[in-house]
C-alpha positions as CSV (number, residue, x, y, z in Angstrom):
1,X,58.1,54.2,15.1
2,X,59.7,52.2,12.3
3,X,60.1,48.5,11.9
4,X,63.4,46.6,12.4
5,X,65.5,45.8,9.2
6,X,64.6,42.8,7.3
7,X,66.2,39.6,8.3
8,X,68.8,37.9,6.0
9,X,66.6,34.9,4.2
10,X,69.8,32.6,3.8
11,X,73.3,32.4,5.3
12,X,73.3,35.4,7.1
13,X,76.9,36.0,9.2
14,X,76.9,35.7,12.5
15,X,77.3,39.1,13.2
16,X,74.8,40.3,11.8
17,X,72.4,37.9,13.5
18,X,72.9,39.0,16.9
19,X,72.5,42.7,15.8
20,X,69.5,41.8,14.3
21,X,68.0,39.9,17.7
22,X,69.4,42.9,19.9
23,X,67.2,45.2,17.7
24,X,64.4,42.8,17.4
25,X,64.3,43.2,21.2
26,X,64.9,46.9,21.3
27,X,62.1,47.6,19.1
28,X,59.4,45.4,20.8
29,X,60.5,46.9,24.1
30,X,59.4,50.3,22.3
31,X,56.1,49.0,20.7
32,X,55.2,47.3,24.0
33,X,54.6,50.6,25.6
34,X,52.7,52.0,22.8
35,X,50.2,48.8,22.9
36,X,49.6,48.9,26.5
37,X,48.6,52.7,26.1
38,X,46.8,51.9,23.2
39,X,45.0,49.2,25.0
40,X,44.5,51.3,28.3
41,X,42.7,53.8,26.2
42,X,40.7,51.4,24.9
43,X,39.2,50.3,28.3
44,X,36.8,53.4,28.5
45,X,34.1,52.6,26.4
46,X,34.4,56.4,24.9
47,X,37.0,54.6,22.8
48,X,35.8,51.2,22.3
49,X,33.1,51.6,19.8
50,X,34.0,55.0,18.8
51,X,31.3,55.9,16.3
52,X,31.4,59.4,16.5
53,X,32.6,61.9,14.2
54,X,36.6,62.2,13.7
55,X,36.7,65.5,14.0
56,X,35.9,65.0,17.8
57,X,38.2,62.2,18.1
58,X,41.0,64.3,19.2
59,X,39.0,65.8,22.2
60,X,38.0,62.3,23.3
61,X,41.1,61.1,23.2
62,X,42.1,64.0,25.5
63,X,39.9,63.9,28.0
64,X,39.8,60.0,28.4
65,X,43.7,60.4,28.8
66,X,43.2,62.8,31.6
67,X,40.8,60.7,33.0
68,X,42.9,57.5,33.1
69,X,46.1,59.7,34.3
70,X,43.9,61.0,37.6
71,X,42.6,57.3,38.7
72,X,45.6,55.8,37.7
73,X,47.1,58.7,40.2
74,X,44.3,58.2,42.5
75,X,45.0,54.4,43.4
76,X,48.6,55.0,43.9
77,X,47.8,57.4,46.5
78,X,45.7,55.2,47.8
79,X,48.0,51.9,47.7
80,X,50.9,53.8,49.0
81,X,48.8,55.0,52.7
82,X,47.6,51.6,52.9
């Protein structure tokens, strides 16, 4: 993911700042995702004080993933026959 262009510092056209808003927004639409996955993650304490060695990282990472996909899956199922 790459940042948005720099902003003009002085008299930017007009033009140019509503392309830069509309791609402002685009791009924290984008990242927003990313940090609520990041942050979902970090709710297993696996992740949260990971002071294990890097190589395992990967594999932790992995299986935490799987775990939040199934109980995320598991309480739709359940909301929806409630």
């Amino acid at each position: 993911m790459t940042p948005p262009h720099r902003k003009f510092k002085k008299n930017a056209p007009a033009w140019y700042e509503e392309r830069h808003e509309q791609q402002r927004k685009a791009h924290s639409s984008r990242r927003i995702r990313v940090e609520h996955g990041i942050a979902h993650l970090k709710n297993w304490r696996a992740l949260a004080r990971q002071l294990g060695r890097r190589e395992h990282m990967r594999d932790i990472v992995q299986a935490v993933a799987g775990l939040l996909s199934h109980q995320q899956a598991a309480t739709l199922g359940h909301s929806l026959r409630t």
